[in-house]
CHARMM internal coordinates of N, CA and C (Angstrom, degrees):
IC EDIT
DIST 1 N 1 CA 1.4443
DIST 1 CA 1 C 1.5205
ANGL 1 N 1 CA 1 C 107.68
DIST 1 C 2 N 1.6170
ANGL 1 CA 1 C 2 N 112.91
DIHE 1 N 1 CA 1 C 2 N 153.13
DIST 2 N 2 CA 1.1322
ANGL 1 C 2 N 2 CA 98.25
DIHE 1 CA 1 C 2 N 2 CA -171.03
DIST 2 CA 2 C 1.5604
ANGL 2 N 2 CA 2 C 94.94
DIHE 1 C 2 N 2 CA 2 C -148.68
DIST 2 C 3 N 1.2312
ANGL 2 CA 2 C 3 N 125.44
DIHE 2 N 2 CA 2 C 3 N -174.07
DIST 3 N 3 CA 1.7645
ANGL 2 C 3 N 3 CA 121.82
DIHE 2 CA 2 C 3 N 3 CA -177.47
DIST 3 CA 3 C 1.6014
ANGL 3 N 3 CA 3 C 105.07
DIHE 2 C 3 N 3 CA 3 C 163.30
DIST 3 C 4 N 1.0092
ANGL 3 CA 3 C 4 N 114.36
DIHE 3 N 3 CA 3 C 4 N 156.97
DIST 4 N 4 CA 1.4414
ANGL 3 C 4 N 4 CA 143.93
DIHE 3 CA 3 C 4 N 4 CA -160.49
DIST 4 CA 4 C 1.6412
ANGL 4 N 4 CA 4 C 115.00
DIHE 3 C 4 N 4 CA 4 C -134.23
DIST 4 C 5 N 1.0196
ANGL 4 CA 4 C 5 N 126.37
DIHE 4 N 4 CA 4 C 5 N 155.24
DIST 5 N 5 CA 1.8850
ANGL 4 C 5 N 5 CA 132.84
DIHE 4 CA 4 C 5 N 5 CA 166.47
DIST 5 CA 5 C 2.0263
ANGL 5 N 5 CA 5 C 104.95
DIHE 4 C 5 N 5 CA 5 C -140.51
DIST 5 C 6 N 1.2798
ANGL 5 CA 5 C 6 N 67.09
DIHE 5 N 5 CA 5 C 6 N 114.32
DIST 6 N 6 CA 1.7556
ANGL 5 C 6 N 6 CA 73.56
DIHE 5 CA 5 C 6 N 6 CA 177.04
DIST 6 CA 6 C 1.3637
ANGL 6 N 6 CA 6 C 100.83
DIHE 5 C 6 N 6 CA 6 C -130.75
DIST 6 C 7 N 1.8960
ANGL 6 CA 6 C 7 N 99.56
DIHE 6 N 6 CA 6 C 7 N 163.07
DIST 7 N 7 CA 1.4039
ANGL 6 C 7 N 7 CA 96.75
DIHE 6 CA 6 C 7 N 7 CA -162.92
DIST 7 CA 7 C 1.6133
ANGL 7 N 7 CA 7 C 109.98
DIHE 6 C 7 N 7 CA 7 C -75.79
DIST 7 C 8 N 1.2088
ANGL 7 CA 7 C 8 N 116.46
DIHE 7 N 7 CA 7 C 8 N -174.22
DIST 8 N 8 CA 1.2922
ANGL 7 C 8 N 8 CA 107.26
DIHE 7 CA 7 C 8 N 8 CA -169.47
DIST 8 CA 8 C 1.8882
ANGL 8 N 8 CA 8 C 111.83
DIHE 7 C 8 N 8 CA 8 C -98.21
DIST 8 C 9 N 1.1582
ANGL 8 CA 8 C 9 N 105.25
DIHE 8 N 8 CA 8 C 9 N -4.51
DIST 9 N 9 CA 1.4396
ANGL 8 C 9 N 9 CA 84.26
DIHE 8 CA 8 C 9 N 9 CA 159.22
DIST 9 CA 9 C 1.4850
ANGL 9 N 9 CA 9 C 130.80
DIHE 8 C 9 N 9 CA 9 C -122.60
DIST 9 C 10 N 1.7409
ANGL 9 CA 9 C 10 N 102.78
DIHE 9 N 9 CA 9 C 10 N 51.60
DIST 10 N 10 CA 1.4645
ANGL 9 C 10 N 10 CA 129.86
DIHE 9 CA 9 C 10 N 10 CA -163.96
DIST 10 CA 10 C 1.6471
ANGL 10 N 10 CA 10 C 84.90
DIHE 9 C 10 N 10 CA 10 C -107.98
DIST 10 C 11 N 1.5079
ANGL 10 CA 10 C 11 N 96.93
DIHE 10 N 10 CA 10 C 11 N 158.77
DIST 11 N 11 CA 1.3147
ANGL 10 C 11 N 11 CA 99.16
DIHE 10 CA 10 C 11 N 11 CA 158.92
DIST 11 CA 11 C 1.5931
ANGL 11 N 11 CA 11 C 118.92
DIHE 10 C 11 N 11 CA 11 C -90.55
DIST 11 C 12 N 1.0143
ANGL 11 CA 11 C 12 N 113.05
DIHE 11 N 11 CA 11 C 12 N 174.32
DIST 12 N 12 CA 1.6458
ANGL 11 C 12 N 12 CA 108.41
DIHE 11 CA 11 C 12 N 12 CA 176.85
DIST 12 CA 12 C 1.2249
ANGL 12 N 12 CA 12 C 120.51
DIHE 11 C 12 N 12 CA 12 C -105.27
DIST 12 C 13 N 1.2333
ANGL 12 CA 12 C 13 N 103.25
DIHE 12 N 12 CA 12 C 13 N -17.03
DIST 13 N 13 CA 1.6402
ANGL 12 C 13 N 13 CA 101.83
DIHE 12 CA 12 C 13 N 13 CA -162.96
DIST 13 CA 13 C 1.8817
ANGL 13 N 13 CA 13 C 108.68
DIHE 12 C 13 N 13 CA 13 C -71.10
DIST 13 C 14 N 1.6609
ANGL 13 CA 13 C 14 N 106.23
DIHE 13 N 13 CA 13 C 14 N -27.83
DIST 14 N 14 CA 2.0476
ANGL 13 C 14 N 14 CA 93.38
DIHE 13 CA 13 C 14 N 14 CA -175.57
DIST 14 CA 14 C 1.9610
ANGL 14 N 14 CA 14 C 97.95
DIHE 13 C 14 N 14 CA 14 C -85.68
DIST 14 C 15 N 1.4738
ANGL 14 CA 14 C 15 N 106.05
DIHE 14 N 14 CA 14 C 15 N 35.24
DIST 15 N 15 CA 1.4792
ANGL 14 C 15 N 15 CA 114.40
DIHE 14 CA 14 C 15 N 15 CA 170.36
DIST 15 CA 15 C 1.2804
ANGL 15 N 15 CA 15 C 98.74
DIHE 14 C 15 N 15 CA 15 C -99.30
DIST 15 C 16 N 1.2871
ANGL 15 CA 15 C 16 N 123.60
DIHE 15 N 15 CA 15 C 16 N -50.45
DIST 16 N 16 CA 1.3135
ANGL 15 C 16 N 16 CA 151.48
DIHE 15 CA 15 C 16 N 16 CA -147.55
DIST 16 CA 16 C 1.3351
ANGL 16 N 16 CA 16 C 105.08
DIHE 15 C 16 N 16 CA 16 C -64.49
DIST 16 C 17 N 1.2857
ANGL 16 CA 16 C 17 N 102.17
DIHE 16 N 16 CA 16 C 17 N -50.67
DIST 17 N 17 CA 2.1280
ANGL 16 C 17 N 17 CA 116.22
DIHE 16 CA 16 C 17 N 17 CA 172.88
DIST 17 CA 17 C 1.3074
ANGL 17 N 17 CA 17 C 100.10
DIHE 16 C 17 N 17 CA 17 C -63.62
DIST 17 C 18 N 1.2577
ANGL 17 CA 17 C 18 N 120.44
DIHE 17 N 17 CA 17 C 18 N -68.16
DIST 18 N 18 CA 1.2790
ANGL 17 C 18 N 18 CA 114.27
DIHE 17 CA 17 C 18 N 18 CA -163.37
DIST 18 CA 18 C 1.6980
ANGL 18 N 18 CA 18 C 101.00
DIHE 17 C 18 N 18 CA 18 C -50.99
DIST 18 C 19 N 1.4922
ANGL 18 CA 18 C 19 N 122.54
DIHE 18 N 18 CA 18 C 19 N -51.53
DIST 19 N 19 CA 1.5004
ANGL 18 C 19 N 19 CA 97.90
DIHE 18 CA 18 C 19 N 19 CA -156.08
DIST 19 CA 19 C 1.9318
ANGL 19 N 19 CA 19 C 102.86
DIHE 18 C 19 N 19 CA 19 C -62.99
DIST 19 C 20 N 1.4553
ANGL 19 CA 19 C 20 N 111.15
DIHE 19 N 19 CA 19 C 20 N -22.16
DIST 20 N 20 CA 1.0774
ANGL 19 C 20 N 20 CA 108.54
DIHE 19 CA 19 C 20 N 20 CA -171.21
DIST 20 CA 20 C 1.4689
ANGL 20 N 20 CA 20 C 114.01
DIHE 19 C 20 N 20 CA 20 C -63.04
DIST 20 C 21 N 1.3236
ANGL 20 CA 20 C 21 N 117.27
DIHE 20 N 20 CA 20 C 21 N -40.67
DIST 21 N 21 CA 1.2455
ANGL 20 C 21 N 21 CA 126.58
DIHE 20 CA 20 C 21 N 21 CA 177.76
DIST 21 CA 21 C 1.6664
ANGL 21 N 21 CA 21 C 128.20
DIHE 20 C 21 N 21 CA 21 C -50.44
DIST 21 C 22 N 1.5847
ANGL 21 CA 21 C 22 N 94.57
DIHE 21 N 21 CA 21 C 22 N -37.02
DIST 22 N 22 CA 1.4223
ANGL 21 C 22 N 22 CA 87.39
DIHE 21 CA 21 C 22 N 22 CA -175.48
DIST 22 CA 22 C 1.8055
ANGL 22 N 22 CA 22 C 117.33
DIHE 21 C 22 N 22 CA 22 C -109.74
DIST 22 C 23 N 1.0732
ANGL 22 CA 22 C 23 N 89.75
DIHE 22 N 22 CA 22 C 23 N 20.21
DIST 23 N 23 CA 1.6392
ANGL 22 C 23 N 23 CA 104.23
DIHE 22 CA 22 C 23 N 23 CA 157.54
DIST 23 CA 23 C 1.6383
ANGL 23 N 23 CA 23 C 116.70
DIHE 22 C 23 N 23 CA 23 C -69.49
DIST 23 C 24 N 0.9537
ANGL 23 CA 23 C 24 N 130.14
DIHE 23 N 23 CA 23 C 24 N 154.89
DIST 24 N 24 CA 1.4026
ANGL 23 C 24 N 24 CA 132.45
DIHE 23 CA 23 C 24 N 24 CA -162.51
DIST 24 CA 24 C 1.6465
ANGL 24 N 24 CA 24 C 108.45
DIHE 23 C 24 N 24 CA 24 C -113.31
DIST 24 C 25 N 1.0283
ANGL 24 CA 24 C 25 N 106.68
DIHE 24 N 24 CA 24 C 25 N -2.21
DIST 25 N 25 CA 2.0544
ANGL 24 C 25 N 25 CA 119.78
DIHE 24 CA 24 C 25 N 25 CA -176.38
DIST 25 CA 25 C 1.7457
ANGL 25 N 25 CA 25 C 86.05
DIHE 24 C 25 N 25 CA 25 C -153.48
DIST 25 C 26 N 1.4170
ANGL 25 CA 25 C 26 N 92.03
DIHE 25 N 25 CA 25 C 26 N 169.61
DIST 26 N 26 CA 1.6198
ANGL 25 C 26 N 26 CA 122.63
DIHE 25 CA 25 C 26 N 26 CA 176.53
DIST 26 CA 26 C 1.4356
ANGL 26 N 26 CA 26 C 97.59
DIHE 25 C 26 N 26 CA 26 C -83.05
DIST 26 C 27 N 1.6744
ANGL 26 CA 26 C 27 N 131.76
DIHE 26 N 26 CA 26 C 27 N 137.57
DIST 27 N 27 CA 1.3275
ANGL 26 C 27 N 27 CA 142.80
DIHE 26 CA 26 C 27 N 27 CA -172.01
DIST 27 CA 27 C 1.5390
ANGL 27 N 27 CA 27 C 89.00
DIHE 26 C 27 N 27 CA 27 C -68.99
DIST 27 C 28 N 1.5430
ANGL 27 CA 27 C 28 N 114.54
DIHE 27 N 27 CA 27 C 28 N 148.16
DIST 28 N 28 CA 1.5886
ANGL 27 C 28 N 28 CA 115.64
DIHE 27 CA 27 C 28 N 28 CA 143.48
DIST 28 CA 28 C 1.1733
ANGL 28 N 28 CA 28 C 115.61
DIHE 27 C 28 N 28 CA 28 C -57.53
DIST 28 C 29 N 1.5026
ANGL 28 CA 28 C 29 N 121.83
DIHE 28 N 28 CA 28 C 29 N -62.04
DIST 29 N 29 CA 1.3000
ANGL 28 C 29 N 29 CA 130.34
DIHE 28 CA 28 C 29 N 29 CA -167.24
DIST 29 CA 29 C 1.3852
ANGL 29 N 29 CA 29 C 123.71
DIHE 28 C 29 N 29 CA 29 C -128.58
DIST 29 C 30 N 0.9508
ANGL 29 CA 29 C 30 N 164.27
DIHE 29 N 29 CA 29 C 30 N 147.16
DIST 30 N 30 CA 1.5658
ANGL 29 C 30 N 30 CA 169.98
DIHE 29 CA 29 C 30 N 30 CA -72.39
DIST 30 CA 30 C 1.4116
ANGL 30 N 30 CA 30 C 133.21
DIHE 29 C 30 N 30 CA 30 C 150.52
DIST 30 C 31 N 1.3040
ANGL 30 CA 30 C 31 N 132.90
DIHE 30 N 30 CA 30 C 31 N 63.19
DIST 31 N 31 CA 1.0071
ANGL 30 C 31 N 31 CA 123.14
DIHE 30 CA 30 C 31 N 31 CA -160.23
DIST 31 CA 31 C 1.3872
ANGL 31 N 31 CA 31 C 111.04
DIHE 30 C 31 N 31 CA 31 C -116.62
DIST 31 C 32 N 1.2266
ANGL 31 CA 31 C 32 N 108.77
DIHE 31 N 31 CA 31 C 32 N 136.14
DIST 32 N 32 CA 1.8200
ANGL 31 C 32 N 32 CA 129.95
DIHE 31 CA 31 C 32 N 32 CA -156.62
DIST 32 CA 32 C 1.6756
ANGL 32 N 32 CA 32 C 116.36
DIHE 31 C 32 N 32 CA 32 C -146.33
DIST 32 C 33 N 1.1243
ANGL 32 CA 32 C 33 N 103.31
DIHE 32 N 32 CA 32 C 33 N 153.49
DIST 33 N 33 CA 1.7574
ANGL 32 C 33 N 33 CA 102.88
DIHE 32 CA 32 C 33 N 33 CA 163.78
DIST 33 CA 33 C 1.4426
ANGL 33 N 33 CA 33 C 102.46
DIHE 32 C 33 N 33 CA 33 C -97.60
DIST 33 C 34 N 1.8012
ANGL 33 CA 33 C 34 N 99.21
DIHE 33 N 33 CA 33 C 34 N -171.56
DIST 34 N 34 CA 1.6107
ANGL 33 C 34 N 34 CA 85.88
DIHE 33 CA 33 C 34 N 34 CA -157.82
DIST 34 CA 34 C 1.2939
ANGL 34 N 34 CA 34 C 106.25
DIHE 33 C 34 N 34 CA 34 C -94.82
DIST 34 C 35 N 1.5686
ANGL 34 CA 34 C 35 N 120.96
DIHE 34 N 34 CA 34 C 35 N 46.62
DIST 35 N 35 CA 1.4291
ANGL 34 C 35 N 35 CA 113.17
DIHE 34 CA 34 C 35 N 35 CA 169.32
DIST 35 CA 35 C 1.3037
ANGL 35 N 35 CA 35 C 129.29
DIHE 34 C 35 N 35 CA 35 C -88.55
DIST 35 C 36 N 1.8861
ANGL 35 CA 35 C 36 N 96.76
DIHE 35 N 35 CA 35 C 36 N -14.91
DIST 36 N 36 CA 1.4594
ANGL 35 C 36 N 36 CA 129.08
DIHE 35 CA 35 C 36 N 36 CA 160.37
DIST 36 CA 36 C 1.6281
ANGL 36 N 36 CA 36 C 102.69
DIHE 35 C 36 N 36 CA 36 C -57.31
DIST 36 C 37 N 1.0580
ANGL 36 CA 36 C 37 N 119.56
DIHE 36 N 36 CA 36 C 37 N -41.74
DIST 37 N 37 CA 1.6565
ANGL 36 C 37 N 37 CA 113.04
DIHE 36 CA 36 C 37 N 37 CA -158.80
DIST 37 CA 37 C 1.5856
ANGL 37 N 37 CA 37 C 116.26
DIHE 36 C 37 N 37 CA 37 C -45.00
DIST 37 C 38 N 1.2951
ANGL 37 CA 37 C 38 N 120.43
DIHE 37 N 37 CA 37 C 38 N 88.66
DIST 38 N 38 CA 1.6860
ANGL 37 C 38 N 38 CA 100.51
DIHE 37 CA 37 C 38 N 38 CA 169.96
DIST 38 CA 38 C 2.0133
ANGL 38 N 38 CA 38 C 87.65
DIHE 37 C 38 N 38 CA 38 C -142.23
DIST 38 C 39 N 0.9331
ANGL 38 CA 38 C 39 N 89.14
DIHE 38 N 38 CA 38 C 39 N 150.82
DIST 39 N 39 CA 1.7075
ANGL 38 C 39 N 39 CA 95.14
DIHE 38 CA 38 C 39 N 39 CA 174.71
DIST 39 CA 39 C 1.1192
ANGL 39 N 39 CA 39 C 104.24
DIHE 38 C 39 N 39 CA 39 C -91.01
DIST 39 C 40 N 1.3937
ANGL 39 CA 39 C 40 N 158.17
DIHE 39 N 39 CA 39 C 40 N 19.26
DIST 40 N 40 CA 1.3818
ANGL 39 C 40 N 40 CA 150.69
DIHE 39 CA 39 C 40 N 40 CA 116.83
DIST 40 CA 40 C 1.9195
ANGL 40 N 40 CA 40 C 107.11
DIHE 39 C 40 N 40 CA 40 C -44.10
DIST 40 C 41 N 0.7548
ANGL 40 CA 40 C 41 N 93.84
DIHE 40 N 40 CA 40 C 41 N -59.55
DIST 41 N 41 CA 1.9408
ANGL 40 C 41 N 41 CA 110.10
DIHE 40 CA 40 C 41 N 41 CA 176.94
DIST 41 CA 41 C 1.2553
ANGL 41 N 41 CA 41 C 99.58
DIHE 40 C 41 N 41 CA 41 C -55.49
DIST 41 C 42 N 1.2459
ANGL 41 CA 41 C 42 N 126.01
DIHE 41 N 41 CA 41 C 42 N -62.35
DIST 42 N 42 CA 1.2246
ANGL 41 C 42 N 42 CA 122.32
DIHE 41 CA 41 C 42 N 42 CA 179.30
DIST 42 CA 42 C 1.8075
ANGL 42 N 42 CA 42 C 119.96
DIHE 41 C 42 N 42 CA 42 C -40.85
DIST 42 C 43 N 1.1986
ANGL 42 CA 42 C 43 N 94.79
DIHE 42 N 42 CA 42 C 43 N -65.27
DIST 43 N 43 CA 1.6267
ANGL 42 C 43 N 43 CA 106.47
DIHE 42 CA 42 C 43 N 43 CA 166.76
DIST 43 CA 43 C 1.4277
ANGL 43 N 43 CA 43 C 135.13
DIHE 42 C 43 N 43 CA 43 C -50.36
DIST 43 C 44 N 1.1303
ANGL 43 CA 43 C 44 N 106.65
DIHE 43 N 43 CA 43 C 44 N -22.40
DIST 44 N 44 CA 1.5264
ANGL 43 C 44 N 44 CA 120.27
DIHE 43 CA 43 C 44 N 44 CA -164.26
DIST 44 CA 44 C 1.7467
ANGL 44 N 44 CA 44 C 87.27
DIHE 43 C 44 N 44 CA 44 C -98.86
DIST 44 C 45 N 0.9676
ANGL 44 CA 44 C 45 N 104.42
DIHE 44 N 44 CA 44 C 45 N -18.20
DIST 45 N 45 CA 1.8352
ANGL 44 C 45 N 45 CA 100.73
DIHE 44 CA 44 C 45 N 45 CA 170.69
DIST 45 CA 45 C 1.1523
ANGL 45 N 45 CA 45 C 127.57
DIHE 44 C 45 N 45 CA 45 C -104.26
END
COOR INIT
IC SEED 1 N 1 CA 1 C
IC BUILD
């Protein structure tokens, strides 16, 4: 498991790579609010 705190008037999504990145396998599952929402993100997962 992994997670981040960013301030609140950051976007989230160049969080989103990074946490993805430094995982060592592809997540099963993904769970986000919709600051994650971009269909690039989507895809890249």
């Amino acid at each position: 498991m992994s997670f981040t705190l960013s301030p609140g008037q950051a976007h989230e999504l160049p969080s989103a790579y990074a946490l993805r990145d430094e995982r060592p396998h592809p997540p099963t599952y993904v769970v986000c609010d919709r600051g994650y929402a971009s269909h690039k993100f989507r895809e890249d997962l």
